[in-house]
C-alpha positions, 0 to 999 in steps of 0.5 A: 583759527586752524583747530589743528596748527599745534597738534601735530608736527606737519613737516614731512606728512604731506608727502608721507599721505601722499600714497594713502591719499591716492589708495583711499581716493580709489576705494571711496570712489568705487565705493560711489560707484556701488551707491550710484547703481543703487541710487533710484529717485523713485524709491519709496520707503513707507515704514520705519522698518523699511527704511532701516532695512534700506539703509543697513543694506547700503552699508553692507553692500559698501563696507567691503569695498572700503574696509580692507583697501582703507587698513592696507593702506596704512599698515597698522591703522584700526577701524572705528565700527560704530560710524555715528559715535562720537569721543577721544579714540585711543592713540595711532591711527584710525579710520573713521569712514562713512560709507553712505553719508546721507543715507537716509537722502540716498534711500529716499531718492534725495541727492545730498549724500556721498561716500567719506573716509578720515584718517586720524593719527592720535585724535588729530585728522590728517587726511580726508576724502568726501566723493559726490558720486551725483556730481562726480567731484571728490573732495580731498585734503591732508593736514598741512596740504591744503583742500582740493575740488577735482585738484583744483584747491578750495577757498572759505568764503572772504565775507565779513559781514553775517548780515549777507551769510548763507549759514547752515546746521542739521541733526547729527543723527536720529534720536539726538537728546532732547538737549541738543535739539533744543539748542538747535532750534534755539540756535536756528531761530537766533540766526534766522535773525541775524544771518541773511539764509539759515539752511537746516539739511543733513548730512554735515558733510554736505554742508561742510563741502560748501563751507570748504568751497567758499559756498556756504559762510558758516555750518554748526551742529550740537554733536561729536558724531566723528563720521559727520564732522572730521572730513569736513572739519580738515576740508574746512581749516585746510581751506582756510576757514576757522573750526572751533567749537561753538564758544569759539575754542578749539574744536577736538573729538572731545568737544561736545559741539561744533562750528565750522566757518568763513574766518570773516564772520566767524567772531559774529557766529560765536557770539549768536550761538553763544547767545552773547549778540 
């Protein structure tokens, strides 16, 4: 199931990103670049206000390395502020951008984080860009255009069976509801028995990297965090993959949670986090 096959007509947008792509690939890049100089395994945090202190400083440092390059590609767009918050935006066109995806992992001398930018035109994502600075690899996609590692396109996971599925979920943010992380734990016991690995990680992203990739089978989270999950989101239905919420409906920035997966095993997901199996 494409999430977005009848949102938006793709005739002629392919080409029309073509140029925003290129521009945003650059600024997210350098972007990386910037975290990458940071980056140190041996960094060690040992209080809360150390780590947030750490964390606001690479957002600082990088933001003005993204913002402007990102606006001036696309004359007339906005920018989201908020990275963690969640909901319909308003008509036209937006940047929803992360500009440390995993900070928390980067400040911690952890190697799951990237750099992330999603253009969304009236709610819908038509272009996506996750760069891996550790690796190198940029992932990139526009609606309608398919999902490329390096240029190179992506493919979701031909599995049919969730018996043999590497599945993931994670928290969106800290401080989730009570509700959410409930249904999380929930959720992770149900597939600890029914899928072959259950990987729990944050950030989304870096697990939606690998469900585009056809590495991982399946990722859902309880969460609307848009940062977390757009990029991602068009990766993963431009690969191939079916992206709905947890009952199997349409996924849209108005859903409340989300899944992402192989289009094999997705009805068998459905039914675990929906706790019809």
């Amino acid at each position: 199931m494409n999430a977005f096959s009848n949102s938006l007509t793709v005739s002629g947008e392919t080409a029309e990103l073509d140029g925003t792509l290129e521009r945003a690939v650059a600024a997210v890049q350098a972007a990386g670049r910037l975290l990458l100089d940071s980056y140190d395994v041996d960094t060690r945090h040992d209080d809360l206000e150390e780590i947030v202190r750490a964390i606001h400083a690479n957002d600082e440092a990088v933001l003005p390395l993204v913002r402007q390059p990102l606006l001036d590609a696309r004359p007339g767009s906005r920018w989201v502020e908020d990275e963690l918050a969640g909901g319909v935006l308003p008509e036209g066109e937006w940047w929803v951008v992360d500009p440390a995806e995993g900070n928390i992992n980067h400040i911690h001398g952890m190697g799951e984080w990237a750099v992330t930018a999603a253009l969304v035109r009236d709610n819908v994502p038509v272009l996506a860009v996750v760069h891996v600075p550790l690796t190198g690899d940029t992932y990139t996609a526009l609606r309608g255009g398919g999902a490329f590692l390096n240029g190179r396109p992506l493919r979701a996971s031909a599995k049919t069976d969730l018996k043999a599925a590497l599945v993931g979920t994670g928290q969106a943010k800290p401080g989730e509801e009570e509700e959410a992380l409930r249904r999380m734990g929930t959720t992770v016991t149900a597939m600890l028995l029914r899928a072959l690995v259950v990987r729990v990680s944050v950030p989304a992203t870096m697990q939606l990297i690998h469900v585009a990739a056809g590495r991982m089978d399946t990722f859902w989270q309880f969460s609307d965090v848009r940062s977390g999950l757009l990029p991602g989101a068009l990766l993963v239905s431009e690969a191939g993959g079916a992206v709905t919420d947890t009952q199997g409906k349409p996924w849209s920035l108005a859903s409340s949670d989300f899944l992402a997966s192989a289009p094999g095993v997705h009805a068998q997901a459905v039914d675990v986090l929906s706790g019809r199996a």
